[in-house]
MDTraj code that builds the backbone (N, CA, C; nanometers):
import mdtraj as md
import numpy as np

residues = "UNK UNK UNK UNK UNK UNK UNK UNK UNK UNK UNK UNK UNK UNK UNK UNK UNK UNK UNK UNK UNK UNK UNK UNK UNK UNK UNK UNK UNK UNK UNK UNK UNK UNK UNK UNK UNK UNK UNK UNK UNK UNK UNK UNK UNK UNK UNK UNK UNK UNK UNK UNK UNK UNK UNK UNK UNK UNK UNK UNK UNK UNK UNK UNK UNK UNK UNK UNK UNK UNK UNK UNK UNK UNK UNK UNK UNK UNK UNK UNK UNK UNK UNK UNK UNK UNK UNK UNK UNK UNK UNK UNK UNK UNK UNK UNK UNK UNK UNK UNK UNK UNK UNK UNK UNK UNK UNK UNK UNK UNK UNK UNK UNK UNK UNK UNK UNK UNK UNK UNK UNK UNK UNK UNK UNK UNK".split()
xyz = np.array([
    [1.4396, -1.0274, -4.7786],
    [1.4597, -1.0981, -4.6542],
    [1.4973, -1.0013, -4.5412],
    [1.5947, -0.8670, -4.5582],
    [1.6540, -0.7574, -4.4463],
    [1.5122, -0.7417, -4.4146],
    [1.4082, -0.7062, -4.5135],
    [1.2981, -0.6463, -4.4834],
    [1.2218, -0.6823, -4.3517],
    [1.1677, -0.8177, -4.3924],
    [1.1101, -0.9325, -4.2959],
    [1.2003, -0.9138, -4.1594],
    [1.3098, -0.9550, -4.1729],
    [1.3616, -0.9789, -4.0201],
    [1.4133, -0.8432, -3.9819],
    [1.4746, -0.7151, -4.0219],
    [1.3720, -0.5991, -3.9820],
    [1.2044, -0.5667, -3.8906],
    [1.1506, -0.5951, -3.9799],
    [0.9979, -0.5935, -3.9244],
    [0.9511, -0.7006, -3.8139],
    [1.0073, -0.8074, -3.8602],
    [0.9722, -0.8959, -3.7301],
    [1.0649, -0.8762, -3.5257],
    [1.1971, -0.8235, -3.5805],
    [1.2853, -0.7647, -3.4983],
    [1.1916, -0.6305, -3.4180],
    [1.1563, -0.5372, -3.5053],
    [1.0447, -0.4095, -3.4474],
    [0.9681, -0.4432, -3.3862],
    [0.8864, -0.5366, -3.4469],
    [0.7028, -0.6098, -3.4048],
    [0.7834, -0.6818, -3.2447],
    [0.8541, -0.7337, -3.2216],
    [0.8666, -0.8089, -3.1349],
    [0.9536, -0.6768, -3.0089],
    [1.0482, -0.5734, -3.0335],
    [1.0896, -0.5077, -2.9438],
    [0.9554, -0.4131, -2.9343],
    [0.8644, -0.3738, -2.9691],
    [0.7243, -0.3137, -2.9356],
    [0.6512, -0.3643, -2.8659],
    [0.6381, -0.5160, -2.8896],
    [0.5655, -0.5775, -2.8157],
    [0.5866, -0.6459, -2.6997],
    [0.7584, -0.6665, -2.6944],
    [0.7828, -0.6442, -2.5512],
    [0.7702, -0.5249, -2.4435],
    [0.7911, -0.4068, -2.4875],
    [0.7694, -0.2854, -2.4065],
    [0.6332, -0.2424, -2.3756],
    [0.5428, -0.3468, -2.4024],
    [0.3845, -0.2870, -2.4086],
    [0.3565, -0.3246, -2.1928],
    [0.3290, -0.2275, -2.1059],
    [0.2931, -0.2456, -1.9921],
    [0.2315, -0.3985, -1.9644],
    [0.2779, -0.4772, -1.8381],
    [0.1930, -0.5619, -1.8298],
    [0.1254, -0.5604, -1.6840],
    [-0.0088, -0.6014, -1.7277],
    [-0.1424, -0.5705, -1.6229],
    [-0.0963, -0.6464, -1.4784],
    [-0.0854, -0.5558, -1.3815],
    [-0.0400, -0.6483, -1.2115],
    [-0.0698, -0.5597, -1.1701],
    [-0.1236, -0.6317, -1.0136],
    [-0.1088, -0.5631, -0.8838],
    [-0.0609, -0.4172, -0.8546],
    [0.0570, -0.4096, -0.9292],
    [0.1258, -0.2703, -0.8862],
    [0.0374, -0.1525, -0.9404],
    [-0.0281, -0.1849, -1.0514],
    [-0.1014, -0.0231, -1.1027],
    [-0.2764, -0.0502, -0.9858],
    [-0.2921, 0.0473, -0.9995],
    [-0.3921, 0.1181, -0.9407],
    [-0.5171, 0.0495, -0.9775],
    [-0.6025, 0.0571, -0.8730],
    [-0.7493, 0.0021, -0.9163],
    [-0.8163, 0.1242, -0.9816],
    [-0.9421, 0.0842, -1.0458],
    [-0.9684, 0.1782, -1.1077],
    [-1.1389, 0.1498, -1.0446],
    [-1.1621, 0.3118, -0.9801],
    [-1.3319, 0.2745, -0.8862],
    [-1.3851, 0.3895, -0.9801],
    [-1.5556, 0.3365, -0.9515],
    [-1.6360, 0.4170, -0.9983],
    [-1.7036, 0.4762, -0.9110],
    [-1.8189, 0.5772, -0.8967],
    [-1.9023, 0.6401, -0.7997],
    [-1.9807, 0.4790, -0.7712],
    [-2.0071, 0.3928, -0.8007],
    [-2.0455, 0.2771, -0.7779],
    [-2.0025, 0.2331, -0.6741],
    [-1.8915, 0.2278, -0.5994],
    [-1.8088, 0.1815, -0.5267],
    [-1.7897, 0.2491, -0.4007],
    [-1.8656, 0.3460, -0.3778],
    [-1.8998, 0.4258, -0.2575],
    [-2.0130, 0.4336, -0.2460],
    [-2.0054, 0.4483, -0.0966],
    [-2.1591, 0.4768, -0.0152],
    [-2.2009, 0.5796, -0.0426],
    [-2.1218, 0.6963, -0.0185],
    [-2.1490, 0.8732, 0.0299],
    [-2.0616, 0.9190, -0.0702],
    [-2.0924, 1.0309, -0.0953],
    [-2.0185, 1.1325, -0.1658],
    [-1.9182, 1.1870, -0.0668],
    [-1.9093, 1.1571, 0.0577],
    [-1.7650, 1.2013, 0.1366],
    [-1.6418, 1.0789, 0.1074],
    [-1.7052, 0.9469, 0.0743],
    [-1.5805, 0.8579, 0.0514],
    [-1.5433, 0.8538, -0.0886],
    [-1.6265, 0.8800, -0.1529],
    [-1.5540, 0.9194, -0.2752],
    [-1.4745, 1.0576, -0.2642],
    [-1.5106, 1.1354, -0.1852],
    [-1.3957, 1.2851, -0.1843],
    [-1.3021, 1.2298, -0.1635],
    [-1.3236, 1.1856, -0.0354],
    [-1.1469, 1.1131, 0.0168],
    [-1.0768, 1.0273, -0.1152],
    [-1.1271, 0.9643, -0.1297],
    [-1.0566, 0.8874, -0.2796],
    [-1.0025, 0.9850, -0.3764],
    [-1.0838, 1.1013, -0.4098],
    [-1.0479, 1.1383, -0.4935],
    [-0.8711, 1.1782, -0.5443],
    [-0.8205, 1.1372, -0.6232],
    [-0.6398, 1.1664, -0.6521],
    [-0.6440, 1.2958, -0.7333],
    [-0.5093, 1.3470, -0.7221],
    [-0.5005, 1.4937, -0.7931],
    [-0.4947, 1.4308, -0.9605],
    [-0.5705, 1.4667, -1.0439],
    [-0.5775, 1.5077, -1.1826],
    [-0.6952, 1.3929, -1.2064],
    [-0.7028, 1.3303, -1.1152],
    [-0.8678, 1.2337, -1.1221],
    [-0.8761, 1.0912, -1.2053],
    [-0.7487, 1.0400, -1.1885],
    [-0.7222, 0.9144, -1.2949],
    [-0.8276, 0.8553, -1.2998],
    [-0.9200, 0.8167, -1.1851],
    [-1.0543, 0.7221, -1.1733],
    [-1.1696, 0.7946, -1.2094],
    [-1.1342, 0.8953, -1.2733],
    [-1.2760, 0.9630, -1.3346],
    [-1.3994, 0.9923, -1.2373],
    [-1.3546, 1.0348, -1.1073],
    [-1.5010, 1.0596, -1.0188],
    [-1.5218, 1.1308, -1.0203],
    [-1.4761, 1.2694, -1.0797],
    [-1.5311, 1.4313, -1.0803],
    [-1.5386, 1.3917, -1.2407],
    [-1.6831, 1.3917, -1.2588],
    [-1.7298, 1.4505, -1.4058],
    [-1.6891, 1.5555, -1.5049],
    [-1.7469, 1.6350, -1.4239],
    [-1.7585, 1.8020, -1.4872],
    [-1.6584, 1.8716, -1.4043],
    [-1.5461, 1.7874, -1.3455],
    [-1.4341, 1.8624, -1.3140],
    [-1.4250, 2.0159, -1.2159],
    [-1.5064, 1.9704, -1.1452],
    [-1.5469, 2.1066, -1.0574],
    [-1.5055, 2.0883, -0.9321],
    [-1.3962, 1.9958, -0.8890],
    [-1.3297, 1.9301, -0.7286],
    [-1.4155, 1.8506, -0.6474],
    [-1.5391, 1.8471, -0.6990],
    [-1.6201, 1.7561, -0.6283],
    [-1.6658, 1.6167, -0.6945],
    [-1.6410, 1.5189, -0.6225],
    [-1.6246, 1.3741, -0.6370],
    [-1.7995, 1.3112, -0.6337],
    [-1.8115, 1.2193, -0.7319],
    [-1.9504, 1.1918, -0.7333],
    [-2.0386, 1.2556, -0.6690],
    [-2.1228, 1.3621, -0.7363],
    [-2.2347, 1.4438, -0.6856],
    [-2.3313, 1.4160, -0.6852],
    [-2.3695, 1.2717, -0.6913],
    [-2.4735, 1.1972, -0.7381],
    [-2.5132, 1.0778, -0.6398],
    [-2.4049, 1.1059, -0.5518],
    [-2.4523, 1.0234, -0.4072],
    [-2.5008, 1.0699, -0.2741],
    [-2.5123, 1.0057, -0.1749],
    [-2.6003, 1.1247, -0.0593],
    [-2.4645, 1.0709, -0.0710],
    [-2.4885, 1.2724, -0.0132],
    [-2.3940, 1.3355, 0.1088],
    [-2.3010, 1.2552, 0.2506],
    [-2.4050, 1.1767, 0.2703],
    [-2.3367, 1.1003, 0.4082],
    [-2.3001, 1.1784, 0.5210],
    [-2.3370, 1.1355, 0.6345],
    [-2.3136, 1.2002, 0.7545],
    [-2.1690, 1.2401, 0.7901],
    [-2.1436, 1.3649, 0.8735],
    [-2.0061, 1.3667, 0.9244],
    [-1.9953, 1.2650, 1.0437],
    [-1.9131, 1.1991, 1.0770],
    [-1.8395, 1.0778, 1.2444],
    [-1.8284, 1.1746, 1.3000],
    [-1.8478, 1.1943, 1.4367],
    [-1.8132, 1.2208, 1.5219],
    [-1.7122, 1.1964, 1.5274],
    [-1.6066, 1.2850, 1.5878],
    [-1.4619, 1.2248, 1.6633],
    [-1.4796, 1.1481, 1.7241],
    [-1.4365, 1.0371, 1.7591],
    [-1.4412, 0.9578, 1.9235],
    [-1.2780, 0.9724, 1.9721],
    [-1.3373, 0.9982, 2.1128],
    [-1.2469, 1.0195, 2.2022],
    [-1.1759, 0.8931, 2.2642],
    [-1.0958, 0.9269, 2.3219],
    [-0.9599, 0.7971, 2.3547],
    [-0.9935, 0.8082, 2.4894],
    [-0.9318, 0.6861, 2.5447],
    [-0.9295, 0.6724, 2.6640],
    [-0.9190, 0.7983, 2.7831],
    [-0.8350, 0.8656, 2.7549],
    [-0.8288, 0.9716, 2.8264],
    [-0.8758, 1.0841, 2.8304],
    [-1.0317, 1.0877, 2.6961],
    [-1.1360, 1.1860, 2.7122],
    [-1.0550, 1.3152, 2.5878],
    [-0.9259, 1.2954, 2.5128],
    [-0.9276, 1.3490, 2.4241],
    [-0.9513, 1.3234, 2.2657],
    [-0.9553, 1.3929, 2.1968],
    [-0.9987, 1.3524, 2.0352],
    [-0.8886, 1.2683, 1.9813],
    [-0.9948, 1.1911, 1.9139],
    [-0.8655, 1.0617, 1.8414],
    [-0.8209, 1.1769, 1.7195],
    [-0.7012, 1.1482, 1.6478],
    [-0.6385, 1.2248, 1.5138],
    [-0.6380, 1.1791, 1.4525],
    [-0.7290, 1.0311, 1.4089],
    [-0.7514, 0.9660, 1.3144],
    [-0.9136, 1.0304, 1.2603],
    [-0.8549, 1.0603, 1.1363],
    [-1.0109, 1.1772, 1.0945],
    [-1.0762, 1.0575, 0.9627],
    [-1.0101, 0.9989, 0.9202],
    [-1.1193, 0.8750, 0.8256],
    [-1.0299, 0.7645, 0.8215],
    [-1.1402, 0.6351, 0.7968],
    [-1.0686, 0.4745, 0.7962],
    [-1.0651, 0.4678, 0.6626],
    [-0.8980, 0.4123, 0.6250],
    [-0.8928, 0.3688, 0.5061],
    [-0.9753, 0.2326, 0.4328],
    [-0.9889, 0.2918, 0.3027],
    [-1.0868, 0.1663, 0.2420],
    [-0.9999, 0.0928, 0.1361],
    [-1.0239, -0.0111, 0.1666],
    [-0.9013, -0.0745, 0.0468],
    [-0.7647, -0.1073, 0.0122],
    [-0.6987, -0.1126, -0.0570],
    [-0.5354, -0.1048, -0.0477],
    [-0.4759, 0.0083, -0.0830],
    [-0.3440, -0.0182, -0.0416],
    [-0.2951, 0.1347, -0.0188],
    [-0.2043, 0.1101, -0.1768],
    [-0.2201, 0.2692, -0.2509],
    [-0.1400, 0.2574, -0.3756],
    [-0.0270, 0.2444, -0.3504],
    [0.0715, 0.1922, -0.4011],
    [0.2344, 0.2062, -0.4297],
    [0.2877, 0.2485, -0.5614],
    [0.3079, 0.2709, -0.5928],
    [0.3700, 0.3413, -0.7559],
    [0.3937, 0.2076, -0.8286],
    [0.4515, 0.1688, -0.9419],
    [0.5078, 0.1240, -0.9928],
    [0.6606, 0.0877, -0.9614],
    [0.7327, 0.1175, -0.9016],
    [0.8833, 0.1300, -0.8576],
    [0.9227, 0.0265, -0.9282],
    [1.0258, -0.0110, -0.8677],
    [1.1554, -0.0855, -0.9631],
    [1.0999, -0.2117, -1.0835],
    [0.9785, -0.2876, -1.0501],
    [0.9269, -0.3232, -1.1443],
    [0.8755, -0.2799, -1.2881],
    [0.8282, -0.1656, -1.3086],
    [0.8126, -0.0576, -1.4185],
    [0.8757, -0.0816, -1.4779],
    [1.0422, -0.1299, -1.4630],
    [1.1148, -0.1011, -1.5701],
    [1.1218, -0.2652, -1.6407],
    [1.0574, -0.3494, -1.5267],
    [1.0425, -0.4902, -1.6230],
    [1.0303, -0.5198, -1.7624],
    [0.9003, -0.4537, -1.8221],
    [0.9133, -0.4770, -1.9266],
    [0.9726, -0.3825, -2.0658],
    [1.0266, -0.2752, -1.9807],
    [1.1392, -0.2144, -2.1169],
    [1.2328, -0.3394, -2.0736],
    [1.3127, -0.3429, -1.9948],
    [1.4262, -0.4728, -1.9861],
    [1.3856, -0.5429, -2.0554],
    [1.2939, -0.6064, -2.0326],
    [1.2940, -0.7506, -2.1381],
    [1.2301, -0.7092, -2.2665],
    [1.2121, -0.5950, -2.3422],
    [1.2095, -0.5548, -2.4930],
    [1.3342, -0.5119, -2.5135],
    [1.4374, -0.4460, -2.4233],
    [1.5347, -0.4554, -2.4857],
    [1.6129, -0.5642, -2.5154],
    [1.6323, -0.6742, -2.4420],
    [1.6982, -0.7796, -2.4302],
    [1.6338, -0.8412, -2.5759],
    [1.5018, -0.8655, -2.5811],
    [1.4522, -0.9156, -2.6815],
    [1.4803, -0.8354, -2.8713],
    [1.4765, -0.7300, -2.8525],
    [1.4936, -0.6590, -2.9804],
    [1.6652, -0.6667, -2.9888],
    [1.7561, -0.6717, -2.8644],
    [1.8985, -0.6948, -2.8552],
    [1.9135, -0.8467, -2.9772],
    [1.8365, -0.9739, -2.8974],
    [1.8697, -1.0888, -2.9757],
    [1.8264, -1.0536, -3.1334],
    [1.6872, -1.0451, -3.1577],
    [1.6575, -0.9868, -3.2457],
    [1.7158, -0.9377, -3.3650],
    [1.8075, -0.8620, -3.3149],
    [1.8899, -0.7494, -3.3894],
    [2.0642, -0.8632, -3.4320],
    [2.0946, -0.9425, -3.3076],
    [2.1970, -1.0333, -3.3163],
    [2.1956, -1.1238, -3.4396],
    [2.0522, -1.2227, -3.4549],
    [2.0262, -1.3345, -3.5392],
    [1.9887, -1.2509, -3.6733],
    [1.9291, -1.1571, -3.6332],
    [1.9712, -1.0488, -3.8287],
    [2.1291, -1.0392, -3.8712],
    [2.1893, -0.9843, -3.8022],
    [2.3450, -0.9410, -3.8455],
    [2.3592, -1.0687, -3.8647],
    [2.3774, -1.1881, -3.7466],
    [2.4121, -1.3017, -3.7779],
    [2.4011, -1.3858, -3.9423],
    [2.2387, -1.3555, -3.9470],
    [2.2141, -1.4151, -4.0709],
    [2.2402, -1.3231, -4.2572],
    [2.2597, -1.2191, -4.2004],
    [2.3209, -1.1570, -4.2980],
    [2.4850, -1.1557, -4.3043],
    [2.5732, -1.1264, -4.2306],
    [2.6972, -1.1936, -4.1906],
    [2.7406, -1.3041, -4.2779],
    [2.6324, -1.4501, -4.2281],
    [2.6473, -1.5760, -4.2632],
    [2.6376, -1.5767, -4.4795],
    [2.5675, -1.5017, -4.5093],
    [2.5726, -1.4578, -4.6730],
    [2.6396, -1.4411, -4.7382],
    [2.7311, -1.3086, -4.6950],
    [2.8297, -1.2258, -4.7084],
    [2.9499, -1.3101, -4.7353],
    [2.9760, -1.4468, -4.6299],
    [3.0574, -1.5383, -4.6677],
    [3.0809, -1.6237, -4.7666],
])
top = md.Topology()
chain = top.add_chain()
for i, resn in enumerate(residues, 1):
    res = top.add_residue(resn, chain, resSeq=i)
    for name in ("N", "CA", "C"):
        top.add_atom(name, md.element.get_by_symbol(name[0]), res)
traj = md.Trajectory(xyz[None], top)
């Protein structure tokens, strides 16, 4: 019986700590998802989580046209705007204080877990 509620206590604090899928993690794009091989550069993140450099050579889908450079456009007052590309999409945020959601609630859970074992071994002993 320690055995069982052992193992079922584990199975259940594991399977609370397993990540759960939201908003907060990152989309995941393919060279599919761009026009030009310049908006996929811009996309590209350092170590390449979305897999757009293949063969790992700093260049982002090589397999799309090129795409033209924009012109700057100038502002009202005939100087260059300092906006050099329009963002596409949503902007990442990390994971922050949510991340730790679901260790909290595997610990809490492997906590009870661990309570109704002693408990029920305890209750024997008497």
């Amino acid at each position: 019986m320690r055995l069982r509620t052992f193992s079922a206590a584990a199975l259940l604090a594991a399977a609370a700590t397993v990540p759960m899928a939201g908003a907060a993690f990152a989309q995941d794009r393919d060279c599919a998802d761009f026009a030009t091989q310049a908006e996929a550069q811009e996309a590209l993140l350092p170590g390449d989580p979305e897999r757009l450099d293949q063969n790992n050579d700093g260049v982002a889908c090589e397999t799309l046209p090129p795409g033209a450079e924009a012109a700057e456009p100038a502002s009202d007052d005939g100087t260059a705007s300092q906006v050099t590309a329009t963002p596409v999409g949503g902007v990442e945020a990390g994971g922050g204080p949510t991340a730790l959601l679901p260790i909290a609630l595997g610990a809490v859970a492997a906590g009870g877990v661990g309570a109704v074992a002693v408990r029920r071994v305890a209750g024997r002993r008497a």
